[in-house]
C-alpha positions in Angstrom: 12.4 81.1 -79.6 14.3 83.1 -76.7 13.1 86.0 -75.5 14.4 89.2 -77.9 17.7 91.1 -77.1 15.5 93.9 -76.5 12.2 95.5 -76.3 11.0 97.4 -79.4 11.1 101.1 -79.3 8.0 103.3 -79.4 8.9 104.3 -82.4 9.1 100.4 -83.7 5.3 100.3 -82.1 4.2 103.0 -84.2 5.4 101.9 -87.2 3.5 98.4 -86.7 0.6 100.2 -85.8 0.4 102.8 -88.4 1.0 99.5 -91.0 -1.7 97.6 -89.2 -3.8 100.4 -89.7 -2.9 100.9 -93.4 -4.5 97.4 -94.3 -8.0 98.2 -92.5 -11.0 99.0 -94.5 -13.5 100.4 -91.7 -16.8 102.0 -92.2 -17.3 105.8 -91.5 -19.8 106.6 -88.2 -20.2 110.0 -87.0 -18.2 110.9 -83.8 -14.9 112.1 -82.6 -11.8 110.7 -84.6 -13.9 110.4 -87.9 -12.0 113.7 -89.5 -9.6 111.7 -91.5 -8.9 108.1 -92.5 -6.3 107.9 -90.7 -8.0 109.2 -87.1 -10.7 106.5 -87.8 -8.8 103.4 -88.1 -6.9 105.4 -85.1 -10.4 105.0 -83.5 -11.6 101.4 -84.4 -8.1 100.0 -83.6 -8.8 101.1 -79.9 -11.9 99.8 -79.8 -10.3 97.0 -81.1 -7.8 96.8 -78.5 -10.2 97.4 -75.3 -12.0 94.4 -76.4 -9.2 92.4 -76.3 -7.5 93.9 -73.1 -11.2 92.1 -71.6 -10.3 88.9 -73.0 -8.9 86.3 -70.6 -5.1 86.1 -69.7 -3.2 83.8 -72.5 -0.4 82.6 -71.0 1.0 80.6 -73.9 0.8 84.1 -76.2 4.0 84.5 -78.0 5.7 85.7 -81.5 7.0 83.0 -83.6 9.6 85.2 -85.0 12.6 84.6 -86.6 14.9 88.0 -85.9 14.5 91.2 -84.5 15.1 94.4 -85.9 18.7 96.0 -84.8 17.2 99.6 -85.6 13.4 99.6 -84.3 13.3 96.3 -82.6 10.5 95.0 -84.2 10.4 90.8 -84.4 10.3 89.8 -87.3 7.4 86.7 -88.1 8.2 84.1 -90.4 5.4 85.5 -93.0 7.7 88.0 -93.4 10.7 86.2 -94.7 11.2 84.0 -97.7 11.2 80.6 -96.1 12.9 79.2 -99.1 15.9 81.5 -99.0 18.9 80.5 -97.1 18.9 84.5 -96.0 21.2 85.2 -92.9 20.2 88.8 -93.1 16.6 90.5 -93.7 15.3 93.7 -94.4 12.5 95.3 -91.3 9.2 95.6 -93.3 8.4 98.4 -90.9 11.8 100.9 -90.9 14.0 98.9 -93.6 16.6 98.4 -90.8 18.6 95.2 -90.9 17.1 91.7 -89.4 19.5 88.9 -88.5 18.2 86.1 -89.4 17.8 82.6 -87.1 
């Protein structure tokens, strides 16, 4: 696909994140950032992301998305839309804002 109208807002990150987050099931470990469930995914997701920051460069990573978000400016993936629906307009699963369609 083309590259997206715009870049997704901080807040469009956050949301992502903070959804990413809700779906992880990590173990507790005493340290910093283990007073809460949500500090310790905070935690293991930067791990998670300084291990792959070391990884090789991957030129050919991309989004196969199928809108962006007019509000946040999330993309929007195809396992996140009914591929059987003729839909011209979605719904952000992040901040509910309105996704036109490709």
């Amino acid at each position: 696909p083309p590259l997206p109208a715009r870049p997704t807002s901080c807040e469009g990150m956050d949301l992502a994140l903070v959804n990413v987050m809700s779906r992880c099931s990590v173990r507790p470990s005493a340290g910093e950032g283990e007073c809460c469930p949500f500090h310790r995914r905070g935690m293991h997701l930067r791990k998670r992301l300084a291990q792959l920051q070391s990884l090789p460069c991957l030129m050919t990573f991309r989004s196969d998305f199928v809108g962006q978000c007019h509000n946040c400016g999330l993309l929007i993936c195809r396992e996140h839309v009914d591929t059987d629906s003729s839909q011209e307009v979605g719904q952000c699963f992040a901040c509910k804002g309105e996704v036109e369609l490709k």
